[in-house]
N, C-alpha and C positions, 0 to 999 in steps of 0.2 A: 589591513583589509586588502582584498584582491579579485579583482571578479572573476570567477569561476563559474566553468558553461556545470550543468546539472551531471552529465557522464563524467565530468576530471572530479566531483564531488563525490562520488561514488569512489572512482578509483583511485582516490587520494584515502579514502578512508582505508581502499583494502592494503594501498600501499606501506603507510602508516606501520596498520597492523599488522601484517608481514615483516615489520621490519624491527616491532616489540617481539614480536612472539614469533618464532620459527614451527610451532606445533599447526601454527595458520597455513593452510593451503588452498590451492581454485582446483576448479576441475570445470569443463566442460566441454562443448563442442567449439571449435574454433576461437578458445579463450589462449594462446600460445601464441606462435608468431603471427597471425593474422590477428589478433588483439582484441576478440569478441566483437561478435556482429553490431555492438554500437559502441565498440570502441573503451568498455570500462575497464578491459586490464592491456590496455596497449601500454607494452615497451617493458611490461611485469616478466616477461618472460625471457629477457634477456638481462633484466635485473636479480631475477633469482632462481631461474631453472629450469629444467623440463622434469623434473622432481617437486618443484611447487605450485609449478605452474602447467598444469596437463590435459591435454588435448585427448578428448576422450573419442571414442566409436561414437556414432547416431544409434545413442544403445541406453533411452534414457534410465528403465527400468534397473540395467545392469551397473550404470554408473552411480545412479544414486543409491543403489543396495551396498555399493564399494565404498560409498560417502557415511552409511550407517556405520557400515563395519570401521571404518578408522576416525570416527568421534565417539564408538565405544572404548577404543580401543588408547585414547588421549590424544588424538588429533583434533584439530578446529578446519574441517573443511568449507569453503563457501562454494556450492554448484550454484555455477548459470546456467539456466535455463533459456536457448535462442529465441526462444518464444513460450513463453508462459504455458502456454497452450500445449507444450509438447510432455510438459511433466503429467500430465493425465496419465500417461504411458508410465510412470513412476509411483499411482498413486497408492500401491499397494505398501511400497518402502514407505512412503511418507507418512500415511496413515493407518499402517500398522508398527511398522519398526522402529518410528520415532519415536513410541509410546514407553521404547526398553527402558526409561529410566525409572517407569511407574513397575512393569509388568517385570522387572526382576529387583525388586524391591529396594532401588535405589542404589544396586552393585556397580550399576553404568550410569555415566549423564552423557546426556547427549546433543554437544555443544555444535550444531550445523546451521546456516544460514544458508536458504534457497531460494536466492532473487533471481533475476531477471524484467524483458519488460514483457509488459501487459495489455487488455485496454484494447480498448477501439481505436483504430488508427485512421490512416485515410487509405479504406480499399485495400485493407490486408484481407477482406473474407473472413467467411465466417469459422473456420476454423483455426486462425489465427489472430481472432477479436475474444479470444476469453477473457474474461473475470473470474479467476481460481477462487477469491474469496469466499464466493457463494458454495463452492463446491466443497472447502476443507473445512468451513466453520464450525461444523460440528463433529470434527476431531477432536477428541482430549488430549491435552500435552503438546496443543501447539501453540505458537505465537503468531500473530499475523500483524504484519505491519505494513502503512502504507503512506510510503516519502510522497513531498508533493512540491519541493523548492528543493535548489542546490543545498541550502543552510540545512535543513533537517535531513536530507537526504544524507550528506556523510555522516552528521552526529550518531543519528539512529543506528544505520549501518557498523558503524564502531562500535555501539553500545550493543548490536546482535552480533557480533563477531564472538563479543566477550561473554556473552550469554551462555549458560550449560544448557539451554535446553533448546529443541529446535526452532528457527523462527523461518515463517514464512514473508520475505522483503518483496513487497510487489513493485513495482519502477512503472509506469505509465510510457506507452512508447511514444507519444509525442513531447514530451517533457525534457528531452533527454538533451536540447537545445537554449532552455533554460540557463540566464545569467543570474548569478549575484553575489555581492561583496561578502568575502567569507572573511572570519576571524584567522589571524598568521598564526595563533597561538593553537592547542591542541583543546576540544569540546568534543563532550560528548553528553548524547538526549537520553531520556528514559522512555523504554521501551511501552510504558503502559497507561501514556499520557494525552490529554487532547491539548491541541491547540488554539487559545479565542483571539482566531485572527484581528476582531473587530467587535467593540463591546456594542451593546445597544439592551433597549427597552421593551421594542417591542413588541419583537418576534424571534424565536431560535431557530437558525439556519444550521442545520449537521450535515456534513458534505465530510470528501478524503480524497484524494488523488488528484487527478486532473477537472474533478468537479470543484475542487477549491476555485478555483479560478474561471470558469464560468461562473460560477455564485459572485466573486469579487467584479466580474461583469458586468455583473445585474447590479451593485450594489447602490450606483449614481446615481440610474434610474428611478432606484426603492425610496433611494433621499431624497430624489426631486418631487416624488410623488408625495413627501408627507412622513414615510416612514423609517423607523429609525432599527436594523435589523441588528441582531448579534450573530456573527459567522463566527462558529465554530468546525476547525480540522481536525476530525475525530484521530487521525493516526494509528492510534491504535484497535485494528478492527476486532481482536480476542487479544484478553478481555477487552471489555470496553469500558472507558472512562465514564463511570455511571455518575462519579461526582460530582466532576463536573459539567455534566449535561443534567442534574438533577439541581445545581446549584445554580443554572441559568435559566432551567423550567419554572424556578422558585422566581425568578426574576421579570419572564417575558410570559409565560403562562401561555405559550402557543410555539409549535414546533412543527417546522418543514423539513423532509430529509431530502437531499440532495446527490443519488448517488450514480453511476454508471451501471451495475449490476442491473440484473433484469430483474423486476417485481417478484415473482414466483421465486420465497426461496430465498431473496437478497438480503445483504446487511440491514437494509432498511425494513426488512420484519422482525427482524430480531431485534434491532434497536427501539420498535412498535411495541411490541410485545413484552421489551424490557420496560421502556415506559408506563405503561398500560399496569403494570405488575406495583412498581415501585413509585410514581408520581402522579397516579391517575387521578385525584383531587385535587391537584395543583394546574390541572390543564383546564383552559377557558373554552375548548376547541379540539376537535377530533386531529391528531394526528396528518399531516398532511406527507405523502408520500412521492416523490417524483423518479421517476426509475425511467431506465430502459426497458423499450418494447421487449413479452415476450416472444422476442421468433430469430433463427440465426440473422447475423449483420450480413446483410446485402451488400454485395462489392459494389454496385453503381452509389458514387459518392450521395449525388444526392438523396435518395435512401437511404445510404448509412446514415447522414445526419439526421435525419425524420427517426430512428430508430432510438435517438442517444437523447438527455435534455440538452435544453438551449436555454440562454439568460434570458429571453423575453420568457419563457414558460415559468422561470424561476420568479418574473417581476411579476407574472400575472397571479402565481399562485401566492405570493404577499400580499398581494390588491387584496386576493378570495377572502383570504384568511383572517386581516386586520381590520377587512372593511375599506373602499376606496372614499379618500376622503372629497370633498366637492366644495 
């Protein structure tokens, strides 16, 4: 074991796998000798080239259409995206082009991963606080995942590299300073799995990214209060792990989602609605929802946080939901 900050977890994975498979390549903006703007392929590019490792134009449209064409074509590209927020500008590749392995009948696969970070920061504004989640979910033929520790963060990552089909790797930009003791030996995650951080009775917490950890904030609190919650890390946000969130509905019969995206539109209506469709006799209690404001993130800090949840909203809507005990 070794502790590993969250960014050497990521670029261990790419390194890794760069160094099984030579068809594996980066592309991005300032992914080469400045080593990407949070540092996930430093020193990658003196390790294998300006051929694997390339420095592209502020051309996201143009570089990610170059990333379709050479994962048709048997490459495994991985595009960084500087800021989540800039692939909007791409969205035509990704949610058209990626589709080539359905829409020419399975001649092509189309093995890409398009991370980056994400996420509300502190005072990046509102055009550089997206959540793409919301916006690609109802692509067909994509995969959407979302790391939220150093440990899962490379597994995953390793496990979409090796993927044929595209996956969309969201990284949270505060996270990226995150420690932890990783295995020396080589692991890797399944891309279509949830995670139950913390088992319990009696109530189901679904959270993914940097809300993991707000939720595990609140979790003291929830215990000192009487209640005993089960946190689950959905990870995977398409598909979604219906099993086992349908396997712990069976269990706690009450469900709070926990997410950053903004209400209108977010993971957490979909995951409602999935609910609603498939467990709705099993629930004691309406669905309980906690999201992001809808309105852009405000650069003055203290309204960006009023904007995003916090552990006390997370303990209070426990209180709501199970009954506060007395």
């Amino acid at each position: 074991m070794a502790e590993t900050l969250f960014f050497n977890a990521l670029k261990a994975a790419i390194d890794e796998e760069m160094a099984r498979d030579p068809t594996v390549f980066v592309l991005g903006e300032d992914v080469g000798q400045y080593g990407g703007s949070y540092k996930v392929t430093k020193d990658l590019y003196e390790k294998y080239g300006e051929l694997r490792v390339l420095d592209t134009p502020i051309a996201e449209n143009s570089f990610t259409g170059m990333a379709v064409g050479a994962a048709m074509t048997g490459l495994r590209p991985i595009i960084e995206g500087m800021n989540m927020g800039f692939l909007l500008l791409a969205f035509n590749q990704i949610a058209n082009n990626a589709m080539l392995r359905y829409t020419s009948g399975g001649n092509f696969t189309m093995p890409m991963v398009i991370r980056g970070p994400g996420g509300v920061g502190r005072q990046l504004g509102a055009e550089h606080s997206q959540r793409l989640e919301t916006y690609f979910q109802a692509v067909p033929g994509l995969k959407m995942v979302a790391c939220s520790t150093p440990y899962n963060a490379k597994g995953l990552l390793k496990s979409a590299i090796r993927d044929n089909n595209p996956v969309l790797f969201f990284e949270h930009v505060l996270l990226y300073n995150l420690k932890e003791d990783l295995p020396s030996e080589e692991y890797l995650l399944p891309l279509d799995k949830a995670e139950i951080v913390r088992r319990g009775k009696d109530v189901t917490i679904l959270t993914y990214s940097r809300m993991r950890h707000h939720v595990l904030q609140a979790v003291p609190q929830i215990v000192k209060d009487g209640f005993d919650p089960e946190v689950i890390d959905l990870i995977s946000l398409k598909p979604l792990d219906l099993d086992t969130i349908g396997e712990s509905i069976r269990k706690t019969h009450r469900v709070i989602i926990v997410e950053e995206a903004m209400k209108t539109g977010g993971i957490g209506a979909e995951i409602i609605a999935s609910i609603n469709d498939r467990f709705f006799d099993e629930l004691d209690a309406p669905v309980l929802r906690l999201s992001s404001q809808d309105i852009p993130t405000p650069y003055n800090g203290t309204l960006e946080r009023l904007t995003i949840v916090q552990p006390p909203q997370i303990v209070e809507a426990v209180q709501k939901m199970v009954g506060l005990k007395i």
